[in-house]
Each structure stands twice: as C-alpha cells, then as structure tokens.
N, C-alpha and C positions, 0 to 999 in steps of 0.2 A: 636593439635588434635581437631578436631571438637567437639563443647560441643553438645550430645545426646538427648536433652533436648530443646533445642531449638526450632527442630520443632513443638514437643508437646507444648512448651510454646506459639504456635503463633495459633494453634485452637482455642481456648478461644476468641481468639482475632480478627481472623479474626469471628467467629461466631458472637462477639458482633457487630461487621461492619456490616454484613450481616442485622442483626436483627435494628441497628439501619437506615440502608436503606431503610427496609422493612416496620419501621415505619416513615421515609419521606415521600413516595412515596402511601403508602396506601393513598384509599380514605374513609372516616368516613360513615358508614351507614344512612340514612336519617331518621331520628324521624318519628316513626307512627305519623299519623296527629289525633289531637285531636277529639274524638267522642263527636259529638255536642249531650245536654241534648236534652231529648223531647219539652222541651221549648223553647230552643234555636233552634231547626231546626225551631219550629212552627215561629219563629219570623223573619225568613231568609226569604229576599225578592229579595235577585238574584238569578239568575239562575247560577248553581245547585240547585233546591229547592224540600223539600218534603211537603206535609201537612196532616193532619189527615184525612181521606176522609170515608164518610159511604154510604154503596150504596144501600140498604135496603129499602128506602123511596122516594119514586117520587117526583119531585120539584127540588127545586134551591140546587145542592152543595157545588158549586164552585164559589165565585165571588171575585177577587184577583186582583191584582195590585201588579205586581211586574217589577224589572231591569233586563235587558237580556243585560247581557256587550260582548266586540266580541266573535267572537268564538276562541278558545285559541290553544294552540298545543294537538295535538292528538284530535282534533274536525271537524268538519265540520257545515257550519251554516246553518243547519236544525233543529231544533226547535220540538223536541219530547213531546208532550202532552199526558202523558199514565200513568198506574197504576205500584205502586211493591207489588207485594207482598213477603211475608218469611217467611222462615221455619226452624226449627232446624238443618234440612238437605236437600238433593234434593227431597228427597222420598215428604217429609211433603213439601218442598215449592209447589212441582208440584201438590198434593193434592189440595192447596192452590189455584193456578194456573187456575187448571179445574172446579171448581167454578162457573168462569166467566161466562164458557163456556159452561155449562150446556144447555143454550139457548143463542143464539145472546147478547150482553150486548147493549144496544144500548143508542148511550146520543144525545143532543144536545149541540152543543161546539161553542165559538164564543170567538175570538179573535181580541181584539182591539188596535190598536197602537194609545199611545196618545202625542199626538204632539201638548202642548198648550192649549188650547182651544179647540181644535179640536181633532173628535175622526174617526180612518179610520178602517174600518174592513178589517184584513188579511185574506189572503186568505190563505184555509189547505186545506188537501189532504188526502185521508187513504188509508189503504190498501187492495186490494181485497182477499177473502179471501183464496186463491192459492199463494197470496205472489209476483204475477206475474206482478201487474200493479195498479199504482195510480189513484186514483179515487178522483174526486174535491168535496168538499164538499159545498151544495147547499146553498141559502142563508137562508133558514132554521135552518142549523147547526146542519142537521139530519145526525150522524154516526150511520151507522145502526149493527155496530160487532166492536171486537176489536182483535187484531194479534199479536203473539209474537213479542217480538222487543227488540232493547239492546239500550242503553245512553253510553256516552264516560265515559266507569266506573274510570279512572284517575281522572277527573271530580270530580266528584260526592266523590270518597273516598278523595282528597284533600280539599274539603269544609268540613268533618267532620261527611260523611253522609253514614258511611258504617260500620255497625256493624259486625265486623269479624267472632262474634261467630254465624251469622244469613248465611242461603242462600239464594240473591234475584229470582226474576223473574220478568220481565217489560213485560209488554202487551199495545201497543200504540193507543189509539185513535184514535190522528190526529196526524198532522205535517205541520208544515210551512215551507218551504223550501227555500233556502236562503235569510231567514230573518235579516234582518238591524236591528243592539242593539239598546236600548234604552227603553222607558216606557211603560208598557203593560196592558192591562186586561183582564181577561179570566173568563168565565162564561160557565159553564157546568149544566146543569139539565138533569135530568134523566126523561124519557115520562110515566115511571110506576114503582111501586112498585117491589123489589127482596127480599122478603123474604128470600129467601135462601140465600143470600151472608150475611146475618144479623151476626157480630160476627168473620168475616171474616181479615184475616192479610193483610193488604191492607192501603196505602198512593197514593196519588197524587205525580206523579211524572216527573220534568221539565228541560228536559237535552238537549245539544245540543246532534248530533249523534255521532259514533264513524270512526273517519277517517280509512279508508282503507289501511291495508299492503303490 
C-alpha cells in the first residue's frame, strides 16, 4: 500500500530546490555609487564634473583645467557646458531654474584644447532659443542666453555626483560637439553683474550628452 505521506514529504523539498535555484540564478543588485563630499566633487577633474559656481558678480568665474576621457555608454561626444541647479522638489528646483531666466543669462565661454605646448581653441555652439537650431559661437565667446538641457544622467550619478534626496535641472550654455578626450580648459566670465541670482542653488556643470533611445 502506498505510503500517504510521501507526497507531502517531497513539497518541502522540492520548494527548497526551487528556492535554491532561485538563488543561483538571481542577479545581486548593484550598490548605490558613493555620493562624493563637497570637497571631493570640488577636487574632480574629469569629466563628469561639478564646481561651485556664483553668478552674482561680473568678471572671471571659471578658469579650469580639466580631463575629458571618451565618451562612455549611454553617451554621445558632445560636450555640454551648462549649469544645475536643485531643489528639495521639482516645484522649488524649477523656482530655482527661472532665476536664470529672468533676463537672458549671458557669459563669455572659451574653450581650450591643450595639446603640449600648444593651446587650440574649440569650437562651441548653443542653442537658439526655440530649441530649433545651433548657433556658432563667435570668437568672442559671446553666449548671449542659456536653454534647458539634460547630461547623460548615468554619467554623472556613477561618478558620485547625484544627490538623491535633491531634484536637478541643467541649463546649457554651450557645447562642443564631437569633441576628441583629452586635456582641456575653460574660462567663462560673466559681461555684468546679476544681483539677483546672489544665493542661488547652482554649480558648474560638465557632461557629455545623453545618447538617444
């Protein structure tokens, strides 16, 4: 006579099967990537890079020297030179945001590829401001407005550079467009005073772009 018991004896068993499969074949979740100190982004000099940036006072803001390694997955090699700003939420980052925008933000921007000895000026482009059509920027390095714009956010949050509990927003400058890595430096001044951006949540911010789905 058939023992009654038997099939119930083999649930147990096949469940542990099951469960030890289950943990073969799983894949392990990937570690949040470490949120870089305020000093530690300050001291990043590849690209992905933030910097403390004020916009309040006319003159020199920006003179840097930094690495722009290739462009990686999920990138493409254009070369965004633009601001973020943050907010506790979308409300306050967009508050943030409109600032800018008050009136034209306008900079002068210059981009230098250094190769040795030798220093060659990149050529950038911005954006008109319908979003519709690149515009070369002269050798003045007069950008006369800035435009929403987004970085290869992958990027940016694998360097260590994305505070979760914040909401960004990036507003571009300029851009170099399929720019060649290697050693850089960029010099931005501002042609007047903005009192009103004084106090303002805002960095310097250097990404390539976001590759297309």
């Amino acid at each position: 006579m058939p023992n009654a018991s038997l099939p119930r004896a083999r649930v147990p068993c096949v469940a542990m099967l099951l469960l030890a499969l289950v943990g073969c074949t799983a894949t392990p979740s990937e570690p949040a990537p470490k949120l870089l100190t305020a000093e530690e982004a300050a001291a990043r000099t590849v690209v992905p890079l933030t910097r403390p940036i004020a916009l309040d006072k006319a003159g020199k803001v920006v003179d840097m020297e930094f690495d722009l390694p290739p462009a990686g997955p999920g990138t493409v090699p254009d070369l965004m030179l633009g601001l973020r700003v943050w907010g506790i939420d979308a409300k306050a980052m967009l508050a943030q945001q409109s600032r800018i925008d008050v009136r034209p933000f306008a900079t002068l921007v210059h981009l230098q590829r250094l190769d040795g000895d030798s220093t060659v000026e990149t050529p950038l482009n911005y954006t008109s401001r319908d979003r519709r059509t690149e515009l070369s920027v002269g050798p003045d390095g007069a950008v006369p407005f800035t435009t929403v714009s987004s970085v290869a956010q992958g990027a940016v949050r694998s360097a260590g550079l994305v505070d979760e509990r914040r909401v960004y927003g990036v507003v571009r400058i300029a851009e170099a467009s399929r720019v060649e890595s290697g050693r850089y430096r960029l010099l931005i001044e501002l042609p007047s005073d903005r009192p009103d951006l004084q106090g303002l949540n805002v960095e310097l911010l250097l990404g390539y772009g976001p590759r297309s789905k």
